[in-house]
N, C-alpha and C positions, 0 to 999 in steps of 0.2 A: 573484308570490310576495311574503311580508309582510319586508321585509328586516330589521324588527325582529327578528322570531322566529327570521329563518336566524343574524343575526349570535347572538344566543345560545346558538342551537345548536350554533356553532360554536364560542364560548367555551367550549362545555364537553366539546363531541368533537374537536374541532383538526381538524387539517390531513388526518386520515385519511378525516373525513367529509368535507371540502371537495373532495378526490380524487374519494370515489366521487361524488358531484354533477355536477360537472365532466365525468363520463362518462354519467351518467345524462340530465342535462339539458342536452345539447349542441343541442338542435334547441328548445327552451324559451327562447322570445323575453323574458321576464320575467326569467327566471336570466340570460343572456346582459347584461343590463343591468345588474344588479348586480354581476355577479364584479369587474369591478375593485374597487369597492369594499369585497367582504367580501373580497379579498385583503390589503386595506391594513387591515382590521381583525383578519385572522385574523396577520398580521405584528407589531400592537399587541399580540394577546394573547402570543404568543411571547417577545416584547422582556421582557413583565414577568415570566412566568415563569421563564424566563433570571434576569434580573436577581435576583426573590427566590431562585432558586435557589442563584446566588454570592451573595447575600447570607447565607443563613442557612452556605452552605456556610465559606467563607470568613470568619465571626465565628469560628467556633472554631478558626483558626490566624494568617491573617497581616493579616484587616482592619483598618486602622489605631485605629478606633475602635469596639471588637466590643461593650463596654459605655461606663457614662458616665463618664470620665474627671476627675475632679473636683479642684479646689485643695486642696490641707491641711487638714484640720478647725479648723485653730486659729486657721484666716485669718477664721472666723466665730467665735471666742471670743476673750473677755479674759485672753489668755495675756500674762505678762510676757516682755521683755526677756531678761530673765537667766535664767527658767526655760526660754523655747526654746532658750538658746543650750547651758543644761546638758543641756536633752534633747536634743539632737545630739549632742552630745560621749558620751551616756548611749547611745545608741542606733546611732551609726557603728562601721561593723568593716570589716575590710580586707576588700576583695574588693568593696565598695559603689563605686557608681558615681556621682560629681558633675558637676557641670557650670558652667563658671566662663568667665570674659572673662581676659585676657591682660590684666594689670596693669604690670607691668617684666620687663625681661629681662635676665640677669647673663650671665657670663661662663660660670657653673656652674650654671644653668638659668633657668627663667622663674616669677613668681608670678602666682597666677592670684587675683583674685575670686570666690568662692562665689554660684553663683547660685541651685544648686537638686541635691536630691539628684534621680537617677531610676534607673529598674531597682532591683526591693524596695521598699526602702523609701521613699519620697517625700515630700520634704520642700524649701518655699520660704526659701531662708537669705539674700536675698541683703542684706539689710536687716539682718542680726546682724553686717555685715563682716567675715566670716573669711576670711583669706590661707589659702594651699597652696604649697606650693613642689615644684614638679617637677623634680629633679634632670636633671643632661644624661645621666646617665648609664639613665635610664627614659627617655629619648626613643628611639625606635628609630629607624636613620639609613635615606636614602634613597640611592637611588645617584645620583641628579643632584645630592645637594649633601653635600662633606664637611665641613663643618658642620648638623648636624642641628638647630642654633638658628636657621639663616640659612633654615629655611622657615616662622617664626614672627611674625608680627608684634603690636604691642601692637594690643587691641582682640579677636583672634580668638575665638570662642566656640571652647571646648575638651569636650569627652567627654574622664573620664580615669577613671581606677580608682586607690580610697584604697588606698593602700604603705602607709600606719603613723601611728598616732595617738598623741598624746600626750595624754594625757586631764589631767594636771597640768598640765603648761605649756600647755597647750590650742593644740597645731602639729601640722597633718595635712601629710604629705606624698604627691606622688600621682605615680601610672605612667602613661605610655600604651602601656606594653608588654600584649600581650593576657595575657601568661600570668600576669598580675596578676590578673585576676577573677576572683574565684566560680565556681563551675562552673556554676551556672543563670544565671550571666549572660556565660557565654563568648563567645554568639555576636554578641554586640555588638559593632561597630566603633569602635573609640576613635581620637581624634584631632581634627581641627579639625571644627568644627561649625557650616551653616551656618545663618543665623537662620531660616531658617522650618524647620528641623530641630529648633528647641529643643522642648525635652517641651511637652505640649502642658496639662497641671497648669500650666507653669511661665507660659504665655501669659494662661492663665484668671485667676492667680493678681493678676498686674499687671494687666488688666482691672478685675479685684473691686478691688483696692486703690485703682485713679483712683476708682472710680466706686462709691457708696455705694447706687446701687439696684441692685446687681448681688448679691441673694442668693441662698443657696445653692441655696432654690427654682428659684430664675428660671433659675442656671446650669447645672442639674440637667434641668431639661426642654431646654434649649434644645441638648442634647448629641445629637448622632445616635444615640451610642450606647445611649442612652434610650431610643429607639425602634426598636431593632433588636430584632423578633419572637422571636429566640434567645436573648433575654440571658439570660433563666434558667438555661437549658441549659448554656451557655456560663460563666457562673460557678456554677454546680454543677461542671462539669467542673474548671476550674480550681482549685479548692478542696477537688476531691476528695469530695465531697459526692453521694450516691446519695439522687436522689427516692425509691428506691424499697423504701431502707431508712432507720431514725431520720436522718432530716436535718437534720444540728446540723455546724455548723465550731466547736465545742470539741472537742476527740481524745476527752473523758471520755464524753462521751457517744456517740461514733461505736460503738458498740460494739451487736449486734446483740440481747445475751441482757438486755431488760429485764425485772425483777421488778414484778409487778401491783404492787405499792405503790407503783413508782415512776412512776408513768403519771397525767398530772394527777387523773384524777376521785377517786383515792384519797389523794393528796394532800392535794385540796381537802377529800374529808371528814375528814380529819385538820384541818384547818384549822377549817374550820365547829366541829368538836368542840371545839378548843379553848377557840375564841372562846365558845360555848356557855358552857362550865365555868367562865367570866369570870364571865359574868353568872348564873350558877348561883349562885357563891359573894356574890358581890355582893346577892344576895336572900334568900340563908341571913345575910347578917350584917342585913339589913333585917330579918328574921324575928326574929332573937333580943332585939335591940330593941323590937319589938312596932311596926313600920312595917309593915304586913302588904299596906297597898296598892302601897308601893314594893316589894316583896317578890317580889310577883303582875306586878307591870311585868317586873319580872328573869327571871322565870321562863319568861312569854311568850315576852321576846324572846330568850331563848337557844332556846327550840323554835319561833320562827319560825327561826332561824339555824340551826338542825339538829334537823329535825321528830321526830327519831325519838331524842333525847340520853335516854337512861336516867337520869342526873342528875336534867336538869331534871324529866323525868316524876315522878320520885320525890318531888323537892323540891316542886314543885305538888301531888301528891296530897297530901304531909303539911299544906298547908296550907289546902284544901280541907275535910281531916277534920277539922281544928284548927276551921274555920270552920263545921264542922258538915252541911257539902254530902257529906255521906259517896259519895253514888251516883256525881257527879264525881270524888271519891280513888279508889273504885274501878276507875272506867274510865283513871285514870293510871297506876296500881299497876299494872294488868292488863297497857295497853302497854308500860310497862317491862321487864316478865316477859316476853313476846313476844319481846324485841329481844335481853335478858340473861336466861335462864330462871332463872342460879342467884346473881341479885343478892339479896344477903341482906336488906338494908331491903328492898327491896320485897316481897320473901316475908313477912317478920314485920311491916312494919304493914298488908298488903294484909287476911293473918292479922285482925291484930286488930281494922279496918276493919269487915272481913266481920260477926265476932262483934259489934260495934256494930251492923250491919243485923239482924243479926238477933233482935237486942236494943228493935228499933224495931218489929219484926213481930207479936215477942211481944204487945208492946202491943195492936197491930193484931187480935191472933186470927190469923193467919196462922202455926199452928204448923207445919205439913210445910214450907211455905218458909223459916221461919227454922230447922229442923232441917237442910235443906238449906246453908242458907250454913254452919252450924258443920260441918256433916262437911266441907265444901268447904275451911275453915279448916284442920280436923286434915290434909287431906291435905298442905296446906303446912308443917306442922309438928306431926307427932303428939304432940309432948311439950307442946305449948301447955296451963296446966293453966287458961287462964278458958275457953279452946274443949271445954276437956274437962270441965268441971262444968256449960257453958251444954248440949251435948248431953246431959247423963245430967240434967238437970232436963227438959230437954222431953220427951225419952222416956219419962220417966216421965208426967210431963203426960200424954200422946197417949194412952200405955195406959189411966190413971186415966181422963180424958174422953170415953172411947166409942169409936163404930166410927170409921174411917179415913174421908177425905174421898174423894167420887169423884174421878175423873182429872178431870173437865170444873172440875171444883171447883180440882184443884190448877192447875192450867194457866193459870186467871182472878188466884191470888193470886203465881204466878211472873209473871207481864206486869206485874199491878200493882206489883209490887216493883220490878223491872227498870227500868219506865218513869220516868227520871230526874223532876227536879220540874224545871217550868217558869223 
């Protein structure tokens, strides 16, 4: 038997298919030499699906490092001095948890050095020097020692919770009593802390600062929790955040009932529009000048920018007609009308456009078809009075000149009209 093919087979049926084998081929000299070893591989496959299975299971509650855990933001910018120290002061509230080394110890409590906030909000202080002072009275006493200062020594890494700030004299005082915390930080145990207990930001943090190739890239991948297959899951969860509705971490937008406008692509054509009527106007001030090529530049590039702007179409057709291309005006005027049926420029010069073509026909002998663009004129504006003397001239013309053209006749000078000039 191919022991290749069995062990994958057994990768992917386990141990229920290895069972019935086991029964099936007990007299199979071939099978009998392999089972120990697809034992020790059906055992390998087991271990790791275990394993990811506490892994992915165990991210979203107690794994120490469920995502990537990373130093302060500001440890990779040019923050000042005195601006981190006011945003601490700006940003701590009671119930936050610090974490500091034992500095001196008094009679009425001990001061501690700031090392780093953690739980909430997180933040590396320990370089801004701020004292704390923990009253003996937020020390909670033990019963092996009736002084509750005599199980402290200088040096100790301390977990405490902020008692009270002074945000003017800039004096935090702190508890190690629990019923100081937050409520979302209740279950924390406060008190002495041993070093490889300290937050684990605060380790990265002194890392990054010896060590100048330690950036936020590098310390970002090299995070376990970077590579935990959940993480998504797992800070969606935390954050409250549903894949499976608008998923945004602003509350404004957590909200389920969005209006079509607000949904990028309508957005964007609002944007596109705008920027269009930029250079719309920018080519209308070229025009009135008599820069007709810078004009024609403006014009383009607002209907490359938004193919279908009624503006620009408008503003091109008039310069088009200006420039004597009437069949081009036409085909702009046209799609403006399309977009905005009851855009008034373009009704009234498409209007007078028309009565130009067919001002051009006349010439031509082409009277049914330039009869035709004038009534097409009136329908855009009945009151038009040069569309309404150019048709009562050619009607009369038609009757005066004879019989009517045949169909195959009228059909050959509609194309040739139609067909723009090269």
């Amino acid at each position: 038997m191919d022991r290749e093919l069995l062990r994958h087979c057994l990768a992917y049926h386990g141990e229920s298919l290895f069972n019935k084998l086991k029964c099936e081929q007990t007299e199979n000299p071939d099978f009998q030499a392999v089972v120990s070893d697809l034992c020790k591989d059906l055992l390998n496959v087991e271990k790791f699906i275990f394993v990811c299975y506490l892994f992915d299971s165990v991210s979203a509650c107690a794994f120490p490092e469920p995502y990537a855990i990373m130093p302060p933001l500001e440890l990779f910018m040019e923050v000042s001095y005195d601006e981190r120290r006011a945003m601490l002061y700006r940003d701590l509230e009671r119930g936050d948890i610090v974490v500091g080394r034992i500095n001196n110890i008094r009679e009425y409590g001990f001061f501690l050095t700031l090392l780093c906030t953690a739980g909430g909000l997180k933040r590396d202080i320990e370089d801004l020097e701020l004292s704390a002072l923990c009253h003996i009275r937020e020390i909670p006493s033990t019963g092996s020692h009736d002084d509750p200062l005599s199980y402290y020594q200088i040096g100790d890494f301390i977990r405490a919770a902020v008692k009270d700030i002074d945000r003017y004299q800039e004096k935090i005082t702190i508890s190690l009593q629990q019923a100081s915390l937050s409520p979302s930080l209740e279950h924390i145990k406060l008190g002495v802390l041993p070093r490889e207990e300290l937050p684990i930001h605060y380790g990265r943090s002194v890392r990054a600062a010896a060590d100048s190739s330690e950036t936020y890239r590098c310390i970002l991948k090299s995070c376990h929790g970077y590579h935990n297959p959940s993480v998504v899951e797992y800070l969606l969860e935390k954050v409250g955040v549903s894949d499976t509705h608008p998923p945004s971490m602003m509350r404004g937008l957590q909200s389920k009932l969005f209006q079509a406008e607000d949904f990028a692509s309508a957005i964007r054509k609002k944007q596109s529009s705008s920027w269009a009527l930029k250079c719309v106007r920018a080519g209308v001030d070229h025009f009135k000048h008599g820069r007709y090529v810078e004009a024609m530049n403006e014009y383009n590039k607002a209907l490359d920018i938004d193919t279908n702007n009624v503006e620009a179409l408008v503003a091109r057709g008039a310069l088009y007609a200006n420039k004597g291309s009437i069949m081009k005006a036409i085909t702009d005027f046209e799609l403006a009308l399309e977009s905005c049926p009851d855009h008034r420029n373009a009704k009234k010069y498409l209007c007078q456009t028309l009565v130009e073509r067919g001002k051009q026909l006349e010439e031509q002998e082409k009277l049914v078809t330039a009869e035709g663009l004038y009534r097409r004129a009136l329908s855009l504006d009945d009151l038009n009075p040069e569309a309404q003397e150019a048709l009562h001239k050619i009607t009369d013309t038609i009757q005066v000149s004879g019989p009517q053209p045949t169909h195959t006749q009228w059909v050959r000078e509609s194309f040739v009209c139609c067909t723009p000039p090269p």
